[in-house]
C-alpha positions in Angstrom: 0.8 12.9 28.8 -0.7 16.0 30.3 -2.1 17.6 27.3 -3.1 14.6 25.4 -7.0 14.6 25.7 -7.5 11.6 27.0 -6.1 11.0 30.3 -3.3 7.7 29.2 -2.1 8.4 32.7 -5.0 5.9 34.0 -3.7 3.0 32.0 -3.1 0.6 34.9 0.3 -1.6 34.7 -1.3 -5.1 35.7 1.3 -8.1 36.0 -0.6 -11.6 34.4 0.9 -15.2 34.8 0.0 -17.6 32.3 0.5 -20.6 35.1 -3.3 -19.1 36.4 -5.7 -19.2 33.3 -8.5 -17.4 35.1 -8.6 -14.0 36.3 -9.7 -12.4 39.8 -12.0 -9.9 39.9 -9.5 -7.0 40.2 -7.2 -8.3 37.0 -10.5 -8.8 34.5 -11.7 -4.9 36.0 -8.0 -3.4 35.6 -7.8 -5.0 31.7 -12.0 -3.8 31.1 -10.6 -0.6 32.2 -7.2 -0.4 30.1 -9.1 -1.9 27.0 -11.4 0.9 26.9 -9.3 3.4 27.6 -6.9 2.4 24.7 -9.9 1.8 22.4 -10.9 5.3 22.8 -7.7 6.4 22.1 -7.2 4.6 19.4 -10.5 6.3 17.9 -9.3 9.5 18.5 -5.9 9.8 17.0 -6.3 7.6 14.1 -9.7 10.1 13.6 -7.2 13.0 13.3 -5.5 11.0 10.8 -9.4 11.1 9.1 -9.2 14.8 10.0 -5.5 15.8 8.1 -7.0 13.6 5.1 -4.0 10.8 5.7 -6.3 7.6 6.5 -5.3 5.9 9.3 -6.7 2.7 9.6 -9.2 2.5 12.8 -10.4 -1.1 13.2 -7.8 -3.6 13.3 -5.8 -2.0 16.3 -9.6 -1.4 17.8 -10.2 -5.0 17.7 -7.1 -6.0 18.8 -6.8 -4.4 22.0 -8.2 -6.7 24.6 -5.2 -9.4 23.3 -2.9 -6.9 23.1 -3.7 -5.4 26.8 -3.3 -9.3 28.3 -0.4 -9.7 25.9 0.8 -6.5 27.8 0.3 -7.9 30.9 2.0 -10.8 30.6 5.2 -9.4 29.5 5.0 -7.4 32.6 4.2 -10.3 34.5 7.7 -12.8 32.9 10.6 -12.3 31.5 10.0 -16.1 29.2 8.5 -13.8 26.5 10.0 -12.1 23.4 8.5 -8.8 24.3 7.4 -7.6 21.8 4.0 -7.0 19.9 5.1 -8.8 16.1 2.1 -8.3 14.0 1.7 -9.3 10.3 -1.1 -6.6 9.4 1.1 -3.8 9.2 -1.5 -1.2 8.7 -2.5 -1.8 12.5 0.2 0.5 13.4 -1.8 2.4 15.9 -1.4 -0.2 18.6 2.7 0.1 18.7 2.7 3.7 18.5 -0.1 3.4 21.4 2.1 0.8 22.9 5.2 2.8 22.7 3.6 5.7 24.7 2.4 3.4 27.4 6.2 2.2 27.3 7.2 5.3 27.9 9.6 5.5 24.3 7.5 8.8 23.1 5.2 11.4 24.4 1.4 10.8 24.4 1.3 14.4 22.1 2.9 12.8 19.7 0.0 10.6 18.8 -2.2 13.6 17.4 0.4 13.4 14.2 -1.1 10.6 13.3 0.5 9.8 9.9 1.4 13.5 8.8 4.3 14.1 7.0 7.5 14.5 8.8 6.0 13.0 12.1 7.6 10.0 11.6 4.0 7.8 12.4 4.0 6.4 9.1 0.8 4.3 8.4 3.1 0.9 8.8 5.6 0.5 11.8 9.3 0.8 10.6 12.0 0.0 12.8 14.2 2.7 13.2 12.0 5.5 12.2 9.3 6.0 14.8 10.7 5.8 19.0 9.6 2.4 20.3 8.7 0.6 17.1 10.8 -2.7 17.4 10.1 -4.2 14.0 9.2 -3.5 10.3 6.1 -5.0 9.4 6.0 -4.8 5.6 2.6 -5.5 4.0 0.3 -8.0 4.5 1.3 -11.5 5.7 5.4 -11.2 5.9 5.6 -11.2 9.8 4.9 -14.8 10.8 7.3 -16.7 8.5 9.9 -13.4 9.8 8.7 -14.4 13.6 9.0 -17.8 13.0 13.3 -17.3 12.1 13.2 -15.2 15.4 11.6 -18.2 17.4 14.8 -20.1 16.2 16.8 -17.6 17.6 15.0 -17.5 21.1 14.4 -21.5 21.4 13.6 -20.7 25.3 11.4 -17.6 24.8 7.5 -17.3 23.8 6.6 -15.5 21.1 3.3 -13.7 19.9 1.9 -12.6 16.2 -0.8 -10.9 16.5 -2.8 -11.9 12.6 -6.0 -11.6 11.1 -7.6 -13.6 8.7 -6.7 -11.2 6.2 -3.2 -11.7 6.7 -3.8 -15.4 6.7 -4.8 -15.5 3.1 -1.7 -14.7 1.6 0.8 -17.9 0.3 3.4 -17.1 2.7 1.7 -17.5 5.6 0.7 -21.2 4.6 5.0 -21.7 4.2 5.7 -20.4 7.4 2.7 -22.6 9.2 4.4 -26.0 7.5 7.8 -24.6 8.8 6.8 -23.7 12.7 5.1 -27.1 13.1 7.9 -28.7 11.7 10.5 -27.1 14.1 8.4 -27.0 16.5 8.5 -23.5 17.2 7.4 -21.4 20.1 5.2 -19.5 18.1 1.6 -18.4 19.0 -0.6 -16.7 16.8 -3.3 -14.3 17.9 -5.7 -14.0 15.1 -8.7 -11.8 14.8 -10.9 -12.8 12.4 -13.8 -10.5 11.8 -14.4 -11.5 8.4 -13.6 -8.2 6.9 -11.3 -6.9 4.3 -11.0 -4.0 2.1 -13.4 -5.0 -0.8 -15.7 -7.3 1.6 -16.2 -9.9 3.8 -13.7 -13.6 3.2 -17.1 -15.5 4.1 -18.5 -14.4 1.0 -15.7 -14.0 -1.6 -13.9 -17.0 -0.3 -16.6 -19.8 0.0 -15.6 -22.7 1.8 -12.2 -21.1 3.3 -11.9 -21.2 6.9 -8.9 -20.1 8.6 -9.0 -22.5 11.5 -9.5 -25.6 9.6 -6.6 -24.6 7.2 -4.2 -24.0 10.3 -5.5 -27.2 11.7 -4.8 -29.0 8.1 -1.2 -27.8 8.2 -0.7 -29.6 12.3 -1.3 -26.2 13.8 -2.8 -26.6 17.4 -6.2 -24.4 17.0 -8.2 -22.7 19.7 -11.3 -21.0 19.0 -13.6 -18.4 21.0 -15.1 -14.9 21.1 -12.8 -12.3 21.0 -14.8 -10.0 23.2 -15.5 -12.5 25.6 -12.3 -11.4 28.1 -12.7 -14.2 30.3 -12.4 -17.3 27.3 -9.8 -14.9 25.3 -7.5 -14.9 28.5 -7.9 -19.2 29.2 -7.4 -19.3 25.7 -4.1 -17.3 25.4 -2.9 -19.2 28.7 -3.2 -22.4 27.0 -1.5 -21.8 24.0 1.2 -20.8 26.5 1.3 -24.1 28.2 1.1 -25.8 25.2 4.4 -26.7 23.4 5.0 -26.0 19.8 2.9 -23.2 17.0 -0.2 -22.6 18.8 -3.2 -20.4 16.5 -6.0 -18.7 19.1 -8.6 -17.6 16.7 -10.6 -14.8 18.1 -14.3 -14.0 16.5 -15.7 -10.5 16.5 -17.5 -8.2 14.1 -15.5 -5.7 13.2 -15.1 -2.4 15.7 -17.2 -4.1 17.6 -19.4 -1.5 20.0 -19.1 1.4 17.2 -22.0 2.6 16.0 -22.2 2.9 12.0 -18.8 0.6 11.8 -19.4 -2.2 13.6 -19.2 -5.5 11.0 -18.8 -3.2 8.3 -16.0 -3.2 5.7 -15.6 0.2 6.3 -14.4 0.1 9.8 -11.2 -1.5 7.6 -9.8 1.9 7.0 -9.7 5.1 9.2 -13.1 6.4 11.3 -15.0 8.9 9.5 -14.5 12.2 12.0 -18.3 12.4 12.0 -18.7 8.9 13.8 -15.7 9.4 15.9 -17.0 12.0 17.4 -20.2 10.7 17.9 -18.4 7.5 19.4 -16.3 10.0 21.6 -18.9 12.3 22.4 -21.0 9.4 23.7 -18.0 8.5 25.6 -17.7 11.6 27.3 -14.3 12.4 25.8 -15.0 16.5 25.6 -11.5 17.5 25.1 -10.6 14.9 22.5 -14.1 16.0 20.8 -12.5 19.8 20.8 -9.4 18.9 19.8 -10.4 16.6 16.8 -12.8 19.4 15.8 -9.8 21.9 15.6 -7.6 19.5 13.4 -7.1 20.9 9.8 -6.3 19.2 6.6 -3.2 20.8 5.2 -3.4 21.4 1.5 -1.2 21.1 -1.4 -1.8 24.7 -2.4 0.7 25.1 -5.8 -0.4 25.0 -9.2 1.4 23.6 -12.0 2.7 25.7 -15.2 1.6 23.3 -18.4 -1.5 21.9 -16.8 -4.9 22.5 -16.3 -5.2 23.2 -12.9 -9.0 22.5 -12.6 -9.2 19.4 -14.1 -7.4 16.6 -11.8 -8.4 13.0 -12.0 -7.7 9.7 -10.7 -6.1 7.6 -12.7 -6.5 4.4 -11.3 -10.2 4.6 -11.4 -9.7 6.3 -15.3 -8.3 2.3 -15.9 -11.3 1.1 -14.9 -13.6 3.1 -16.9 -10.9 3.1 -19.9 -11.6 -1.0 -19.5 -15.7 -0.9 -19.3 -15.1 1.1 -22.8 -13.1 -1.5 -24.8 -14.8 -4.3 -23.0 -18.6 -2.7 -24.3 -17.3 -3.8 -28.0 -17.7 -7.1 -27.0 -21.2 -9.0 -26.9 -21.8 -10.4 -22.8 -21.0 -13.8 -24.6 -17.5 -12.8 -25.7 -16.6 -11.0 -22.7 -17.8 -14.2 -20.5 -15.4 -16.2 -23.1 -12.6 -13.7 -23.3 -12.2 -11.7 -20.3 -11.7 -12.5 -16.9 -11.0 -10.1 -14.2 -9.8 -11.2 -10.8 -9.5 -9.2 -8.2 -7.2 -9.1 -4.5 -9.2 -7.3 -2.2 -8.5 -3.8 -4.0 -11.1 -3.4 -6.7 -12.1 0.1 -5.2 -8.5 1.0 -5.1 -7.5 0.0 -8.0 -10.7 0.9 -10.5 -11.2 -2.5 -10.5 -14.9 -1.6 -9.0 -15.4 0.1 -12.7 -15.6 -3.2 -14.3 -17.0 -5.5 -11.3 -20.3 -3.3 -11.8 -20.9 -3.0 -15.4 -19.6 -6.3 -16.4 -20.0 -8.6 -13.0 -20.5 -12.0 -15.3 -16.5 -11.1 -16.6 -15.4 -10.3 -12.5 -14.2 -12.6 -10.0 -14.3 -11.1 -6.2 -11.1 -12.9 -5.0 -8.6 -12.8 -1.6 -5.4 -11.3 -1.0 -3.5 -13.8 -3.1 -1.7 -11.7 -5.6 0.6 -14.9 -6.5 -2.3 -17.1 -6.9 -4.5 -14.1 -8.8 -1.7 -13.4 -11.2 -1.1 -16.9 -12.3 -5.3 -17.4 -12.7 -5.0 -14.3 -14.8 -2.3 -15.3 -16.8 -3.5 -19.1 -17.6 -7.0 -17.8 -18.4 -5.3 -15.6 -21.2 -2.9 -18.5 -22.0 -5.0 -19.5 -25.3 -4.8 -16.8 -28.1 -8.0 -14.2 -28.2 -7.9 -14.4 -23.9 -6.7 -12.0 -21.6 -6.6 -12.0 -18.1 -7.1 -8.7 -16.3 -5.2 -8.4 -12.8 -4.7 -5.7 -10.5 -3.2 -4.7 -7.2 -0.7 -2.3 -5.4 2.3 -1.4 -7.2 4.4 -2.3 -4.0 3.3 -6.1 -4.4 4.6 -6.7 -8.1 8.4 -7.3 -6.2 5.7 -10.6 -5.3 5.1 -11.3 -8.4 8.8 -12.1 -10.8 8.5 -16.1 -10.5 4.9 -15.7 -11.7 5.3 -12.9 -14.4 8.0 -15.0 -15.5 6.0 -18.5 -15.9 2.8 -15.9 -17.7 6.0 -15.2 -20.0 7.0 -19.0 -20.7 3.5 -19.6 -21.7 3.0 -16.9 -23.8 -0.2 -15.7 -21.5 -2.3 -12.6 -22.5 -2.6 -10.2 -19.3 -3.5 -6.6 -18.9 -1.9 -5.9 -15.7 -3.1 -2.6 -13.6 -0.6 -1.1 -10.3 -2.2 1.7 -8.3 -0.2 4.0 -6.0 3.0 3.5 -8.2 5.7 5.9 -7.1 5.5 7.8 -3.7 2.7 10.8 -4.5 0.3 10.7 -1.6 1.3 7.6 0.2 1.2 8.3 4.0 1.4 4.7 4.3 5.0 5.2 3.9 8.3 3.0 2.1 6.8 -0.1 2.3 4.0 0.6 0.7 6.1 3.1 -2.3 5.7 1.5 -5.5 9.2 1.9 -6.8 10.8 -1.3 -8.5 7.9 -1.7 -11.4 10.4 -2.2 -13.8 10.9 -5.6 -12.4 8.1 -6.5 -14.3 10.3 -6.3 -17.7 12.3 -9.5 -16.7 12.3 -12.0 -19.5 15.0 -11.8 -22.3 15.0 -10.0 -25.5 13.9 -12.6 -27.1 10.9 -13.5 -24.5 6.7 -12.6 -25.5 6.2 -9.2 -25.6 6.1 -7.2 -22.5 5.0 -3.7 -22.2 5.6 -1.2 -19.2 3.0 2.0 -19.4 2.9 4.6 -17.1 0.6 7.8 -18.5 0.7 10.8 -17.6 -2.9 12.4 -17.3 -6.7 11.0 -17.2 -6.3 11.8 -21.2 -3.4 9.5 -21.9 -4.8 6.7 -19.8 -7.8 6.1 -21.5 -5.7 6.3 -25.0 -3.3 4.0 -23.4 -5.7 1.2 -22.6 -7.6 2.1 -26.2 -4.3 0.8 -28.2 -2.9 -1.8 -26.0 -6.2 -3.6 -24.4 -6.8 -5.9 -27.5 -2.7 -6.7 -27.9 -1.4 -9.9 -27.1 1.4 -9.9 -24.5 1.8 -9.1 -20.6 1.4 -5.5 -20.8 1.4 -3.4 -17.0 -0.1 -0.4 -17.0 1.0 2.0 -14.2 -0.8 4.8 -12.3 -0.9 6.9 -8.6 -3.2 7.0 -5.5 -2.7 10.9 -6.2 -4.8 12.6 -9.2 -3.1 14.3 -11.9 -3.9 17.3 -14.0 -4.6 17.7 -17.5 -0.9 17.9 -19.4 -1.2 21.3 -21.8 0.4 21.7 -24.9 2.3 25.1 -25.5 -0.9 26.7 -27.0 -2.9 25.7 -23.7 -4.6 22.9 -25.2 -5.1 19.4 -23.9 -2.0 17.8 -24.9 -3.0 14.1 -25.3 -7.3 15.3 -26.0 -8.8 15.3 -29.5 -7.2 13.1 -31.9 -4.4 12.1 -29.9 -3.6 8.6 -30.4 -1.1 6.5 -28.3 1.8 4.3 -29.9 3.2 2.5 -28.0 6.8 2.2 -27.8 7.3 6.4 -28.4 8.1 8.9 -26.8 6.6 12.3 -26.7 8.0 15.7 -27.4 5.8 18.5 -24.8 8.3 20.9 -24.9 11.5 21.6 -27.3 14.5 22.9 -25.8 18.0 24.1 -26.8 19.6 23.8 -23.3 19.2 20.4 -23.1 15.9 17.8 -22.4 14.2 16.6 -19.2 13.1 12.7 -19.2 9.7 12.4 -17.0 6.5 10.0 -16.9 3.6 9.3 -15.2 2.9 11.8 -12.0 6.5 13.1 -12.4 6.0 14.9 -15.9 3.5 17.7 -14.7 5.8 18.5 -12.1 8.5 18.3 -14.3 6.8 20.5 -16.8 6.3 23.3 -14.4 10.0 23.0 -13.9 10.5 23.6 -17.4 8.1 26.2 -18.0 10.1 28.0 -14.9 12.8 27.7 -16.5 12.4 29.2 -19.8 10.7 32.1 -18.0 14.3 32.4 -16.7 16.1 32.1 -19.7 17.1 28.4 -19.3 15.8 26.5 -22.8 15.0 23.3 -21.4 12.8 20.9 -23.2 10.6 18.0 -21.7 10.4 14.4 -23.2 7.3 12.1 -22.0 8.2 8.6 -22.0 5.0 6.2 -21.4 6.6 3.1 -22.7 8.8 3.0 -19.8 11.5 0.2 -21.7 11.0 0.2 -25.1 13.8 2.1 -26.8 13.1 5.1 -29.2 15.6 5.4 -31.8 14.6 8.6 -33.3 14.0 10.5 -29.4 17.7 9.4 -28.4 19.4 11.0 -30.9 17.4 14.0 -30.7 18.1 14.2 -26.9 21.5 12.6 -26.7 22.7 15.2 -28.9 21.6 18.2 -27.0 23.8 19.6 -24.4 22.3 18.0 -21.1 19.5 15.2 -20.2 17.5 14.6 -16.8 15.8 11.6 -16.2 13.2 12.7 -13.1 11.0 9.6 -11.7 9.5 9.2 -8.7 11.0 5.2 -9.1 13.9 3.6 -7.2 17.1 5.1 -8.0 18.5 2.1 -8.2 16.7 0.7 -10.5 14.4 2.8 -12.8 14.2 4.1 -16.0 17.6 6.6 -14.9 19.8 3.5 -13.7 19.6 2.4 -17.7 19.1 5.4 -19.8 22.1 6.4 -19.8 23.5 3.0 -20.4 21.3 3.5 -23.8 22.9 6.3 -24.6 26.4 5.5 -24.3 25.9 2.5 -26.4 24.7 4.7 -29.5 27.9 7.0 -29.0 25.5 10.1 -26.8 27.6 11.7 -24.8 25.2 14.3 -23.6 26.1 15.8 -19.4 23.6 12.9 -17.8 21.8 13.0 -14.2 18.9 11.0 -12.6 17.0 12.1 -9.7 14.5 9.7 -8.3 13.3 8.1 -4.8 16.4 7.5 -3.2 15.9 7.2 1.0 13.3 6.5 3.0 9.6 8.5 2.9 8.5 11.0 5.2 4.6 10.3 5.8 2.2 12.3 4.5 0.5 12.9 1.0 2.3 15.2 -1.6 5.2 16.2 0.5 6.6 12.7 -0.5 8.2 14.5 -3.5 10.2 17.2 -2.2 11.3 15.1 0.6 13.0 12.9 -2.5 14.0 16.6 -4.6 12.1 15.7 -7.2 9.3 18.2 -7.0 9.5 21.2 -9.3 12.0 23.1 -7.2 14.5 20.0 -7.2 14.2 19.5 -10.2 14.6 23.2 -11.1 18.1 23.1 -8.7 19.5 19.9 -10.5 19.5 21.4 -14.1 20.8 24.8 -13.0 23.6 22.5 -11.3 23.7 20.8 -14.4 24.4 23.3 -16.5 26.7 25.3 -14.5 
């Protein structure tokens, strides 16, 4: 730990018994000391994080330490513990990488990689991948009901979860509170509850939901107290100990409490702006962490793309949201309060969402992280004919969603479905959070209510894709990326899908012809791809580029163009297993196309980081210029 600037070397290794529920003087001075000392860690490397433009997620793990340093202590202090620090807010990963240092399973260096690619400190703990990391936390809310199966297993051990009231909101969690008091369990829940989210505060958005009273309504044994009070939080965590059974010790706090400009605010949710992190660590007297943070620089994607405009990038996932505030502003207020209905889950900023919430607020309805619940409100508010629903959310969360989509399908709903961060471009929050199986989504049978999968490719086609389809009946999806995209160029260097480009839906889209064969691509994959292809010709290889926005819908015409060429190449940045590759060339062999086939896709687990997700998969421009010269060899 010797060149880490702060000095993790003081942390003092304090033993705790649980039979004693109040400290001595020297045990509440030790844990003061070690929960400041791990709080201003914790500012400092998830700051670098802030620093290398990877996010990092500051305040969860900040609030959380003075239950995690007792929790620490107690495993030190017994061996009738499951050691280990479960916790179903995944994106508090910086207490187990903190925790691992302390245990000695990495070096306190280590920590100043904070979520950059290849460091393996991806912005959720997976087990396997970073030294000391004993469990996978997925998302939001999948730990307690996965802790509870693991209490079953240890019938003689204790077992912790540390929760928030975030995490408490989703359906799950509700199950796996039923099913510990039922068995009995061992279980004991740790719960901050700072009344923050992404989007807001649970107080507000979710009047009349309290997260004690709805553990205490499912036979939950519910202790309440100040989280920063050290003395109440350690008699409180000792009698959940002592008591038998799924014990819930509900800790109040603002958020980040003692940080000033984040304390109680939503945006202490996310990672520490370097400018108060140094101000916080400054005050602190923390001079070499200051230098050091100062000294971090953001790596940057440097290339430029062949076939795009290279000066204009956009986010698409905010384009959906201004694409909606245009085809909603043909309606009068009084149709859109009687047609439209938007419900959010906690994402509208990241998901464009926010676009609509502000110029229509009497068609948007603020709502929890439920995506279950808001899907199915979505979908039986477009149930009647001339209704839609408009939902939106991660694209990782719609594998949450196939009972629901399914039941919107049997009723014939009308919903206008958005996923953000699709794919793998610029997710340093790392494989569980990859959107990859989005053609789940197109589950019902081929007789079912329409269903439409979009994914376009620039800002352009987004707004023309939400033009055609926003007034359609049917569940229709649209996809898009955390990343930006560029402006797609035809071959005389004009905007490909600008001036009186209009979308159909259901076709595909010739941007290049080719002799040599054809490359399949959409979404954030085909300006990538068309630099490929642009490469290529310059080397002599006549390869042509197909966009496919209507991700299943089958063009007739397109696959017998390209299935009788010599090669195709379906490149996506979806699962291998089951994207658009794992079925195109099923379509082709049906119709007789016998053309040399390959797919290249996300195939093995991510590698932190922002665009270096896609040549860690081979599907960046240079993989996908190595698998057609292989192809064609």
């Amino acid at each position: 730990m010797s060149t880490f600037p702060i000095d993790l070397g003081a942390y003092q290794r304090i033993s705790l018994d649980a039979s004693v529920p109040t400290l001595t003087a020297e045990q509440k001075a030790a844990l003061q000391a070690n929960i400041q000392l791990c709080r201003d860690a914790i500012v400092f490397f998830t700051s670098t994080g802030a620093a290398r433009g990877v996010g990092g997620h500051t305040g969860g793990p900040f609030d959380t330490v003075p239950e995690v340093m007792i929790m620490d202590a107690l495993f030190r202090g017994s061996d009738k513990y499951v050691p280990t620090f479960f916790d179903e807010a995944g994106h508090r990963v910086a207490t187990q990488y903190l925790m691992s240092v302390l245990n000695g399973d990495m070096p306190a260096e280590k920590l100043t990689q904070y979520r950059a690619a290849h460091s393996h400190l991806p912005g959720h703990p997976e087990l396997g991948f970073t030294p000391g990391v004993k469990f996978s936390s997925g998302r939001l809310g999948h730990m307690w009901p996965y802790v509870n199966g693991v209490a079953i297993a240890n019938p003689e051990k204790v077992l912790f979860c540390l929760g928030s009231d975030g995490s408490q909101q989703e359906g799950d969690d509700a199950e796996a509170a039923r099913l510990a008091v039922a068995q009995g369990l061992n279980v004991k829940l740790i719960i901050d509850d700072n009344d923050v989210t992404i989007a807001g505060h649970p107080s507000s958005y979710l009047k009349g939901c309290s997260t004690a009273k709805t553990l205490a309504g499912q036979g939950v044994t519910v202790l309440e107290g100040d989280g920063e009070d050290l003395d109440s939080l350690y008699a409180n965590i000792c009698t959940a100990i002592n008591t038998p059974g799924p014990v819930a010790v509900i800790n109040h706090r603002k958020m980040c409490p003692g940080i000033v400009g984040l304390e109680g605010s939503t945006h202490g949710h996310d990672v520490i702006s370097v400018k108060v992190a140094l101000e916080y660590l400054e005050n602190r007297g923390h001079t070499a962490a200051v230098e050091f943070l100062k000294g971090v620089v953001a790596p940057k994607m440097t290339d430029t793309f062949l076939g795009s405009d290279n000066a204009k990038w956009d986010a698409n996932r905010n384009v959906f949201g201004d694409a909606v505030v245009a085809a909603m502003s043909t309606l009068t207020e009084a149709e859109r309060i009687e047609k439209v209905r938007v419900i959010d889950s906690d994402l509208e900023g990241s998901c464009g969402l926010h676009k609509i919430h502000a110029a229509y607020p009497e068609s948007f309805i603020s709502s929890g992280i439920m995506e279950r619940g808001n899907f199915s409100a979505a979908a039986g508010f477009g149930m009647e004919a001339g209704k839609q629903g408009i939902f939106g959310t991660f694209a990782a969360f719609l594998e949450m969603l196939m009972s629901e989509i399914t039941m919107a399908r049997l009723n014939n709903s009308n919903v206008l479905s958005h996923f953000s961060h699709s794919g793998i471009d610029d997710m340093a929050d790392n494989t569980c959070h990859f959107g990859l199986n989005n053609f789940f989504a197109d589950n019902g049978l081929d007789d079912a209510y329409a269903t439409g999968l979009y994914f376009p490719a620039d800002p352009n086609q987004m707004r023309a894709v939400v033009k055609t389809i926003f007034f359609q009946p049917g569940l229709r999806f649209v996809f898009s990326t955390r990343s930006k995209t560029p402006i797609i160029l035809n071959d005389k260097g004009e905007e490909y899908f600008g001036g009186d480009y209009t979308f159909v839906p259901g076709k595909d889209e010739v941007i290049r012809e080719g002799t040599a064969g054809y490359v399949i691509a959409f979404g954030e994959t085909l300006y990538r791809a068309l630099d490929a292809v642009e490469r290529l010709k310059a080397e002599g290889i006549d390869v042509g580029l197909i966009n496919k926005p209507t991700l299943t819908a089958i063009d007739e015409d397109m696959l017998q163009k390209v299935g009788s060429s010599p090669m195709v190449l379906v490149v996506e940045s979806f699962n291998r297993k089951t994207g658009l590759g794992s079925r195109y060339g099923s379509w082709l062999l049906e119709r007789g196309l016998t053309p040399k086939f390959g797919f290249i896709a996300t195939h093995k687990e991510g590698c932190g980081g922002l665009w270096e997700q896609f040549p860690h998969q081979g599907i960046d421009p240079n993989g996908i210029m190595a698998k057609v010269k292989a192809m064609l060899a």
